[in-house]
C-alpha positions, -999 to 999 in steps of 0.1 A, spaced: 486 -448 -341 480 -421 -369 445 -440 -378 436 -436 -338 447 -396 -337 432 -389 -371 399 -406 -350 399 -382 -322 401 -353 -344 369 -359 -357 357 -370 -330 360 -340 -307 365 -307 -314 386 -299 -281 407 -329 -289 413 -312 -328 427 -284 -312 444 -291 -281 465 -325 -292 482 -306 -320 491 -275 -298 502 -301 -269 524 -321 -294 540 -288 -306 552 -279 -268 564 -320 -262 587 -310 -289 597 -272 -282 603 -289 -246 624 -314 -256 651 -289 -262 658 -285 -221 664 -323 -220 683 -333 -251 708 -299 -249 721 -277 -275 731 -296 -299 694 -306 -309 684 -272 -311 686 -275 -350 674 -309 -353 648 -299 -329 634 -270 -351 633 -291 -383 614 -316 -364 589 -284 -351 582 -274 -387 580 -309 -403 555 -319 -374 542 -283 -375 529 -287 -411 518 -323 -409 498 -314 -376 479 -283 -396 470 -307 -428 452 -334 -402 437 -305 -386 424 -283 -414 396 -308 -421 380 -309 -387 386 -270 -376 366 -255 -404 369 -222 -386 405 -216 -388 402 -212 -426 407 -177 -437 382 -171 -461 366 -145 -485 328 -147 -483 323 -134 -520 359 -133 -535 377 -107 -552 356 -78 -567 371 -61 -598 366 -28 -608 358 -12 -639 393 -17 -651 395 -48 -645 418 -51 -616 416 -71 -582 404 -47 -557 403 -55 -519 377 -45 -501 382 -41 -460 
């Protein structure tokens, strides 16, 4: 099952990025049926999934990377300085 998902990621860009938001909601949802006293549980669940949904899908969606094109540029002290 997580061979086949891991599949359809790279296979399809829409797939890569809708699955993982659609899996997120199954779970936020599930709250209305099983009651209040999953609410806890429920939001453990969200952020274990959360995470292991955003490793599988950092590969295959290259352009929700935050990156710096050139890095940090010192000065001539020698500290960082950030550039915007």
């Amino acid at each position: 099952m997580i061979a086949e998902f891991r599949k359809n990621m790279a296979n399809s860009p829409e797939y890569a990025r809708f699955a993982p938001f659609f899996i997120f909601c199954v779970i936020t949802s599930a709250a209305f049926f099983l009651g209040k006293d999953w609410m806890y549980w429920l939001y453990a669940a969200k952020v274990v999934v959360g995470l292991w949904l955003i490793w599988e899908m950092r590969p295959v969606v290259t352009d929700a990377r935050q990156t710096v094109p050139n890095g940090p540029r010192r000065s001539s002290s020698g500290s960082d300085v950030v550039l915007r």
